[in-house]
VEXDREN-2710 file (C-alpha; in Angstrom, 1 decimal):
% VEXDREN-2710
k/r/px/py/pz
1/UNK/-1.5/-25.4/-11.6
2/UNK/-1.4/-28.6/-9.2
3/UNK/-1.3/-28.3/-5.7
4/UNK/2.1/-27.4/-4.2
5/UNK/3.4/-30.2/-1.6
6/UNK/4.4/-29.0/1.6
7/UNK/8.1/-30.3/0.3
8/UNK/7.8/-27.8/-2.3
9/UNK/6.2/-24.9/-1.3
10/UNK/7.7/-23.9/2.2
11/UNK/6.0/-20.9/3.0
12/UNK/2.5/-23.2/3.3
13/UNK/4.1/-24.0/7.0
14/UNK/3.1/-20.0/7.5
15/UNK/-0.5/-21.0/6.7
16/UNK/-1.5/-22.4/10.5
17/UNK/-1.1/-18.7/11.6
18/UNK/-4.1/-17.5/9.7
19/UNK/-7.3/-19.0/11.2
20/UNK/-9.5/-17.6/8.4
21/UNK/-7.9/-19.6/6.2
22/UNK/-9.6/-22.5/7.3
23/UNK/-13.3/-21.3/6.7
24/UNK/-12.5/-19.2/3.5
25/UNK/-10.5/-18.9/0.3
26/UNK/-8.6/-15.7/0.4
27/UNK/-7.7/-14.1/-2.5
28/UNK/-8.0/-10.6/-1.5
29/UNK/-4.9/-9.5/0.4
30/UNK/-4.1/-6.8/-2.5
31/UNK/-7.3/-5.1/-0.5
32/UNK/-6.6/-6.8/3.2
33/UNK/-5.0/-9.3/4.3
34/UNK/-5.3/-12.2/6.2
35/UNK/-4.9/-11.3/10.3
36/UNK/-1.7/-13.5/11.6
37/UNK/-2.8/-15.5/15.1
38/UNK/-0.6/-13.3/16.7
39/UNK/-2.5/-10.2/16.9
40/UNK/-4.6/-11.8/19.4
41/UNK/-1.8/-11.8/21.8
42/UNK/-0.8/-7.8/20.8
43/UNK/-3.8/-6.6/21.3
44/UNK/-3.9/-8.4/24.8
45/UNK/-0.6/-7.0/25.4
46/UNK/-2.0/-3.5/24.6
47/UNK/-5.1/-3.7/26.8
48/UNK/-2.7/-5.0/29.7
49/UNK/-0.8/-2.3/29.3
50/UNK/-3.5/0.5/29.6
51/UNK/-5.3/-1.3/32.0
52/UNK/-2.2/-1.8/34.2
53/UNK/0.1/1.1/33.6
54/UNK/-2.9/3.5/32.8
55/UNK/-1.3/6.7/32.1
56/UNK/2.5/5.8/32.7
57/UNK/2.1/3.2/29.4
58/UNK/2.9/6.2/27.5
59/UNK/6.3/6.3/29.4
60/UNK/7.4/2.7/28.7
61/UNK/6.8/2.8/25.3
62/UNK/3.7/4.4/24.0
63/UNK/5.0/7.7/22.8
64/UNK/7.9/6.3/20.8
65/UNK/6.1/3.7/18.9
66/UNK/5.3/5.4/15.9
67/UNK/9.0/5.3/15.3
68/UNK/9.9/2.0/16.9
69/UNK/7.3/0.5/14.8
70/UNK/8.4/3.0/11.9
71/UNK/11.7/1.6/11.7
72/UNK/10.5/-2.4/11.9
73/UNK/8.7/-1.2/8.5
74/UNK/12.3/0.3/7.6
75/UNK/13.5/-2.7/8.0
76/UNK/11.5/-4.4/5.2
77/UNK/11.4/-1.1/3.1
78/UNK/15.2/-0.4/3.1
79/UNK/14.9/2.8/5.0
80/UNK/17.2/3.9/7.2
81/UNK/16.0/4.3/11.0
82/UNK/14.3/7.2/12.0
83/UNK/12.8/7.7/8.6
84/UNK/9.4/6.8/8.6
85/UNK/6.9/7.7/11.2
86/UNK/3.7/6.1/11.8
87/UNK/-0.2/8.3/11.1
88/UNK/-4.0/6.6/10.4
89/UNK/-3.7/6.5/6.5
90/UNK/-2.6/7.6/3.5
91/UNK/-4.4/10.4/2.8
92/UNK/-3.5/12.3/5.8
93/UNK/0.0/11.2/5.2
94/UNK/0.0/12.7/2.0
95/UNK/-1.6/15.8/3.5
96/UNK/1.4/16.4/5.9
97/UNK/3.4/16.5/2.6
98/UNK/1.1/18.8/0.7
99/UNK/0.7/21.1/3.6
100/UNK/5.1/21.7/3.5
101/UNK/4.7/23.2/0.0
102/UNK/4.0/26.6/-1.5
103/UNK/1.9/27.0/-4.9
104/UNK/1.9/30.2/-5.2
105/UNK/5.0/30.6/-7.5
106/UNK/5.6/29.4/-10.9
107/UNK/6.6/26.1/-9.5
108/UNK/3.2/24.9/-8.8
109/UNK/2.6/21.9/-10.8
110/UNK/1.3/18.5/-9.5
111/UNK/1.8/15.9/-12.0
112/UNK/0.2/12.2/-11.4
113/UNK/-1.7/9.7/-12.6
114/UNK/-5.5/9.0/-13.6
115/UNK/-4.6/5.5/-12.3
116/UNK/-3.4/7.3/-8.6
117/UNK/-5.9/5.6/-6.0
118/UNK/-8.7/8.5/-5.6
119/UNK/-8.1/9.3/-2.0
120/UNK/-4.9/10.6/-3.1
121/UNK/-5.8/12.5/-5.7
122/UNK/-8.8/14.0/-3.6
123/UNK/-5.9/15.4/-1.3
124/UNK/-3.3/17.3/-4.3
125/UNK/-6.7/17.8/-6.1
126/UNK/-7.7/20.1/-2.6
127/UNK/-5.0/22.5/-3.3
128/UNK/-5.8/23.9/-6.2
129/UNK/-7.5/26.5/-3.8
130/UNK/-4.3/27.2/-2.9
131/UNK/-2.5/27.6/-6.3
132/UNK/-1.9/23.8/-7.3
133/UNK/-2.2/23.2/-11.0
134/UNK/-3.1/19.6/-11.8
135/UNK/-1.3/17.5/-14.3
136/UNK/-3.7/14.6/-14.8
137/UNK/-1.6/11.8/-17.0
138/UNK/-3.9/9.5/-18.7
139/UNK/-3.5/6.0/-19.6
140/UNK/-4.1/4.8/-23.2
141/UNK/-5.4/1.1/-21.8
142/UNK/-6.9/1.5/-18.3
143/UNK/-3.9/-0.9/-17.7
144/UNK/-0.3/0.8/-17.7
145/UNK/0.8/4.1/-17.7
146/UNK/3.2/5.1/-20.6
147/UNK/6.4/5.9/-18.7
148/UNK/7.4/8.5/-21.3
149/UNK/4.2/10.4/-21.4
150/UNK/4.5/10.6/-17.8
151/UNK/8.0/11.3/-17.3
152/UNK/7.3/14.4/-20.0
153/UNK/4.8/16.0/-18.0
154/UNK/7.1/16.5/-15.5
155/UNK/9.5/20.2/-16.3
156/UNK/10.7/23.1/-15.0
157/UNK/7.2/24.2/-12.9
158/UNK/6.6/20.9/-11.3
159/UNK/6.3/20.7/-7.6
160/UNK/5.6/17.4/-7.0
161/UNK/5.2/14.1/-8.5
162/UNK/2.4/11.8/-6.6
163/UNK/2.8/8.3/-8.1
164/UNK/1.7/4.9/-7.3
165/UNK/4.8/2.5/-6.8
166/UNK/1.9/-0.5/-8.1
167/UNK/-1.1/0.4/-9.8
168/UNK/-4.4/-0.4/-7.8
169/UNK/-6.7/-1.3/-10.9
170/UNK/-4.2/-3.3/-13.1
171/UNK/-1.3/-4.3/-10.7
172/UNK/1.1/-2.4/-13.3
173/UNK/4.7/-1.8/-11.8
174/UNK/5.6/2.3/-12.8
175/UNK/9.2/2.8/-13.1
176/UNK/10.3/4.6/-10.5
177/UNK/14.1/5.1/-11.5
178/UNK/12.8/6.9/-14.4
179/UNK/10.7/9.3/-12.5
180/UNK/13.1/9.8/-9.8
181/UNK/15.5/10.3/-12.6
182/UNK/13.7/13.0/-14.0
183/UNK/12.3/15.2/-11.1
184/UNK/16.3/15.2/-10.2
185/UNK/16.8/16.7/-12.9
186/UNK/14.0/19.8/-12.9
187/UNK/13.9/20.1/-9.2
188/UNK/10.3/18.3/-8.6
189/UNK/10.0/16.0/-5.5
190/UNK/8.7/12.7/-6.1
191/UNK/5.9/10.8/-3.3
192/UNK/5.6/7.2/-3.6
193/UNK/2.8/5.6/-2.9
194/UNK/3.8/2.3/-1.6
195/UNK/0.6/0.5/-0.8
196/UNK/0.3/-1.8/-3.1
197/UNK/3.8/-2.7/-3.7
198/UNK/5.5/-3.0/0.0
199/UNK/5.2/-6.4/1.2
200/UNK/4.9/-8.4/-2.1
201/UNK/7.5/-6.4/-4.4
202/UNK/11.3/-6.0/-2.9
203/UNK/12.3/-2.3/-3.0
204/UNK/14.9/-0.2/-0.9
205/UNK/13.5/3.7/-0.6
206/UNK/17.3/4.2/0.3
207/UNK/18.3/3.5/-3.1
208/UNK/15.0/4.9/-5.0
209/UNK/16.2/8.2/-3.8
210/UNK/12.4/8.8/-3.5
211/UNK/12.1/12.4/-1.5
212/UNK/8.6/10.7/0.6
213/UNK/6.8/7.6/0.3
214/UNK/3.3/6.6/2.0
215/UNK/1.5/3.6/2.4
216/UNK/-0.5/1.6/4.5
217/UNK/-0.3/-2.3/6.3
218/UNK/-4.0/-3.4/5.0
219/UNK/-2.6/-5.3/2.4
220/UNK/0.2/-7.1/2.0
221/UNK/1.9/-6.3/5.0
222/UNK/-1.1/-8.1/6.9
223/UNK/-0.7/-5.2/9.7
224/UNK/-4.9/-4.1/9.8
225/UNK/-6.3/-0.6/9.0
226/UNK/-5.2/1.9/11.1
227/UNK/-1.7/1.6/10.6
228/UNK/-0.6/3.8/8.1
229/UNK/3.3/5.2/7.3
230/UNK/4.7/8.5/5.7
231/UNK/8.7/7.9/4.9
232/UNK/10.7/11.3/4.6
233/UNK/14.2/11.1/3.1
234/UNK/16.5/11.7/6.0
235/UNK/18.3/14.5/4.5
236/UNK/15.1/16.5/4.3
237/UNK/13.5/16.0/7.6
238/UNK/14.4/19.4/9.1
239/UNK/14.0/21.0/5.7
240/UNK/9.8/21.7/5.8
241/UNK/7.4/22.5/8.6
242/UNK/4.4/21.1/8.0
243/UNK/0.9/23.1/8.3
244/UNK/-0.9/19.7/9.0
245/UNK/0.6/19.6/12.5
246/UNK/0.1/19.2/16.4
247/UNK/1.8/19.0/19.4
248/UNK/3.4/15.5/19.0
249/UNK/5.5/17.5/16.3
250/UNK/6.5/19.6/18.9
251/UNK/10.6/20.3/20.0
252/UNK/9.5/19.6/23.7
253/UNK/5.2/18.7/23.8
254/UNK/5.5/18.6/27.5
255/UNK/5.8/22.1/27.7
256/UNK/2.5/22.9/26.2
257/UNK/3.9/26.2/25.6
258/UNK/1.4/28.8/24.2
259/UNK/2.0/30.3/20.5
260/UNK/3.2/28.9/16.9
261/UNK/5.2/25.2/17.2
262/UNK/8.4/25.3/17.9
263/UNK/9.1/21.7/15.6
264/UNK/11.0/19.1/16.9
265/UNK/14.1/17.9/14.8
266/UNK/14.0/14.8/12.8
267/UNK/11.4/12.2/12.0
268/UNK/9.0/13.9/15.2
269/UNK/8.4/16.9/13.1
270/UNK/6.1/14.8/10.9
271/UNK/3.5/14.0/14.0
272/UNK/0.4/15.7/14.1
273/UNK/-1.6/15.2/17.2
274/UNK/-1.9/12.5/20.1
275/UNK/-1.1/9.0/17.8
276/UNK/-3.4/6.2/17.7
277/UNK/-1.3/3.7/19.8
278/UNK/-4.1/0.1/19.3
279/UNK/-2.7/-0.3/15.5
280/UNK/0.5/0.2/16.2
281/UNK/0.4/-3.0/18.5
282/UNK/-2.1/-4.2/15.8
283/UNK/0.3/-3.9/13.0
284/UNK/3.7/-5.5/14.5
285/UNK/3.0/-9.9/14.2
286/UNK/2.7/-8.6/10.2
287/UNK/5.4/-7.0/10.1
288/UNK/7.6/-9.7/11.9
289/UNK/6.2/-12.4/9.6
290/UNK/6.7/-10.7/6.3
291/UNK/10.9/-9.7/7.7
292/UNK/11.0/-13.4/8.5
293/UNK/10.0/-14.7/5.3
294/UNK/11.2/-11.7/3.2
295/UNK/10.0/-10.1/0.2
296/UNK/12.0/-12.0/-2.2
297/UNK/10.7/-15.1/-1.4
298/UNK/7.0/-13.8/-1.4
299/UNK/7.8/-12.2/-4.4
300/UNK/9.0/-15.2/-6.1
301/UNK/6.3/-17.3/-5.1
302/UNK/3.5/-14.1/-6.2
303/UNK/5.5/-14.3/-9.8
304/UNK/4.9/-18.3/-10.2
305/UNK/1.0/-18.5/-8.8
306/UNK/-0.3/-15.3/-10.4
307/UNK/1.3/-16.6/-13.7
308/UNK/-0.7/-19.3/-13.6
309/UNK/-3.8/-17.5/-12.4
310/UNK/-3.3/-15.6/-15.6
311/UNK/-2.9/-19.1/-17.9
312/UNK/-5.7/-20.9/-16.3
313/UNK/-7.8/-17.5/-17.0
314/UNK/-6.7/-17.8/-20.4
315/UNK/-6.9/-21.2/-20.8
316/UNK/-10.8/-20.7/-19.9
317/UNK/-11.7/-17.8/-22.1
318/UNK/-11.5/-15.0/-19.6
319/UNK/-10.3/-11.4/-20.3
320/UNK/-7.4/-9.8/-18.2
321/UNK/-6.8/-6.5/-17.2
322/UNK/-3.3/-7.0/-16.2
323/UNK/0.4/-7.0/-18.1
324/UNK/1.2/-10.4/-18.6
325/UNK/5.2/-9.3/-18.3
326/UNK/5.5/-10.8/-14.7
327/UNK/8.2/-7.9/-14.6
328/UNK/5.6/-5.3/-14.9
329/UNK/2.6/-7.5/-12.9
330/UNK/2.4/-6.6/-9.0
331/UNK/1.0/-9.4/-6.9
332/UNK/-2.8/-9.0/-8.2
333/UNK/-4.5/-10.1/-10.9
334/UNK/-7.7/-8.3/-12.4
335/UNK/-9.7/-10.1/-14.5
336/UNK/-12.7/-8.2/-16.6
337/UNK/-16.2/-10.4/-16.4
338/UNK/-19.6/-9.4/-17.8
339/UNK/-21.3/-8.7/-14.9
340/UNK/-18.2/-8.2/-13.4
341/UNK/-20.0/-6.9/-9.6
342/UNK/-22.3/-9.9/-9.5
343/UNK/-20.1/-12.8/-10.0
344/UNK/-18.0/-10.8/-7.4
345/UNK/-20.9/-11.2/-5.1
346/UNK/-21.4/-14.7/-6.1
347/UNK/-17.7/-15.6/-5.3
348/UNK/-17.8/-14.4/-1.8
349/UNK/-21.0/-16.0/-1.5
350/UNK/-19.2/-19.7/-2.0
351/UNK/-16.7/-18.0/0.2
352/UNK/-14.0/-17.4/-2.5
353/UNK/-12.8/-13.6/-1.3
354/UNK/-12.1/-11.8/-4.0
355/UNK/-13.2/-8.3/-4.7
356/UNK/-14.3/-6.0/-7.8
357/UNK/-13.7/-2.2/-9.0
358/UNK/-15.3/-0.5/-11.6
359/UNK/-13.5/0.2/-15.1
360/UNK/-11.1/-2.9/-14.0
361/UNK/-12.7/-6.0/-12.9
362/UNK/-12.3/-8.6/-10.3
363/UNK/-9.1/-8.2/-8.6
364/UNK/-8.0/-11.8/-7.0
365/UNK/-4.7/-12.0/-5.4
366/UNK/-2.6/-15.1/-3.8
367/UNK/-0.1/-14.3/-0.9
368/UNK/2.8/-16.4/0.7
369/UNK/0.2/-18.7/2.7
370/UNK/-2.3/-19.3/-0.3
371/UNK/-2.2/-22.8/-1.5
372/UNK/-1.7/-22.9/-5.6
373/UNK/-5.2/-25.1/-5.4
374/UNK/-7.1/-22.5/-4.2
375/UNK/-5.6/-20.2/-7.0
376/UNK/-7.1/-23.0/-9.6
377/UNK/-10.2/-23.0/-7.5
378/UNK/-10.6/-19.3/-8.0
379/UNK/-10.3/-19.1/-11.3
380/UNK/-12.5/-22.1/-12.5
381/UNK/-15.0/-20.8/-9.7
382/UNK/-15.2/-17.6/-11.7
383/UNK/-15.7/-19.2/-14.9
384/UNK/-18.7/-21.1/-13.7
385/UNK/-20.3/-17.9/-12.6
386/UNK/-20.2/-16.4/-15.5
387/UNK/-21.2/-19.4/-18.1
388/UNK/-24.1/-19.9/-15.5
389/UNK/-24.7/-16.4/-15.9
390/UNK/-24.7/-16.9/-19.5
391/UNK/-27.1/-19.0/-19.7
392/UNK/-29.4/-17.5/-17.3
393/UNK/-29.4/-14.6/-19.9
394/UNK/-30.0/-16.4/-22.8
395/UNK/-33.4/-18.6/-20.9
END
């Protein structure tokens, strides 16, 4: 793959704005992504703000930001305003959802994926206690999930349907329609996790019809930990009252009146306690950058370098532990090494950031400001380390 010219490859102007780029090669922003310049200046404007305002910072801005900053996610998400409301992460997210629902009828089924990121399944795997049965769906190649198998599972008795929009080992694209299409049908809700896809895949959660989502801005929205989203389809807001709840959920918190919450309408009723205001700050020069650029031009550009990842792989004898349809591939590729921890570790030792999970293999991953270079780079870097560690073995 030879090096994209500046003439050619526009998005390399973004590149400036990421100051560890010039001490590192990152290939890691499926796990986090590079911090833009401009969080400097947020977080300044966040500490001004407290050390200013003090307490009256909540009145000029602070209480409303999980939903100001909600709906500059909508924006690149395709949800209407007033959908999404901003919490620490996915899992407790994904626990306001559980925590709406009843298992103790026949419709108790919760039907996902072995490939479902752990931390979510820890959450739906917590309520069998309270009547959940668990559908585990396996996969046949630690790579995709057969759509059919999956979309089976799902009858009459299902609940809920927990799925992964992108698959976190193998960078496998679920179909979503056809899910979507099916719980319609028997009754079951469908969550959507979107961390892996948002940012680097175009979607609209309008037209998915999806009844939640969650996700997070670690990755590809380049927004920090801390900064986590749960989407509720607008025509169910005021439908459930969560059990995960607090007094930010609350029809009028200022009251602080004694007893059992009286919920607010809309999007609020989906708080929990006092929000975590620093990420919210932390989170917005991402989310500004990405809505400038737009996904389909970061997904365009993902399609041609990880392609090339995946020939120059290939081309140099290495296994791959991702679809090689680019219609199916997410913005990741994992690639299966002996030894696959160790030449991780060797990798980030020559400052190549990549990173490794067990049963997959070393996940690498280009973004909008990687150079295609330093996607050759990675690759023959990775081949080195493992023929040296070939022949360290066979001394």
């Amino acid at each position: 793959m030879p090096p994209a010219r500046p003439s050619e490859d526009e998005l390399l102007r973004y590149r400036a704005e990421f100051p560890i780029l010039d001490t590192r090669t990152y290939m890691i922003s499926h796990s986090l992504g590079a911090m833009p310049r401009g969080v400097f200046a947020k977080m300044q404007e966040f500490a001004a703000s407290w050390n200013e305002r003090g307490i009256q910072a909540w009145e000029d801005g602070w209480w409303e930001l999980p939903y100001t900053v909600g709906d500059m996610l909508g924006r690149i998400l395709g949800a209407a305003p007033r959908s999404i409301t901003m919490h620490q992460n996915v899992s407790v997210a994904s626990a306001l959802v559980a925590s709406c629902l009843d298992f103790s009828g026949r419709r108790n089924k919760v039907v996902y994926t072995e490939m479902n990121f752990p931390s979510v399944m820890y959450v739906w795997e917590a309520h069998r206690r309270l009547g959940a049965r668990i559908h585990m769906v396996p996969s046949d190649d630690g790579i995709t999930v057969d759509t059919g198998r999956l979309v089976d599972a799902i009858d009459d008795e299902t609940l809920v349907v927990p799925i992964s929009h992108i698959l976190f080992r193998s960078a496998f694209i679920q179909d979503v329609a056809a899910v979507m299409e099916k719980a319609d049908k028997v009754g079951a809700m469908v969550v959507l996790d979107c961390y892996q896809s948002a940012g680097t895949l175009p979607f609209s959660l309008t037209d998915l019809r999806v009844h939640f989502a969650v996700g997070g801005s670690v990755k590809w929205l380049i927004g920090g930990p801390g900064a986590g989203y749960l989407y509720v389809r607008p025509d169910l807001q005021d439908r459930f009252q969560p059990a995960v709840t607090g007094w930010a959920a609350h029809a009028h918190p200022f009251d602080f009146e004694i007893g059992p919450n009286r919920y607010a309408e809309g999007i609020p009723r989906w708080m929990h306690g006092t929000p975590a205001i620093a990420p919210l700050y932390q989170c917005q020069p991402g989310y500004a950058m990405i809505e400038e650029i737009g996904v389909a031009r970061i997904r365009a550009k993902s399609m041609r370098q990880t392609a090339g990842i995946i020939e120059k792989a290939r081309a140099l004898g290495l296994r791959l532990n991702s679809p090689l349809d680019p219609a199916r591939r997410g913005g990741s590729v994992v690639i299966d090494v002996p030894e696959g921890k160790r030449v991780c570790d060797e990798l980030i030792r020559r400052k190549y950031l990549v990173d490794y999970r067990p049963g997959a293999g070393v996940r690498i991953a280009p973004h909008f400001y990687t150079t295609d270079a330093e996607c050759d780079d990675t690759v023959e870097q990775m081949a080195a380390v493992v023929s040296e560690g070939a022949a360290g073995a066979a001394r």
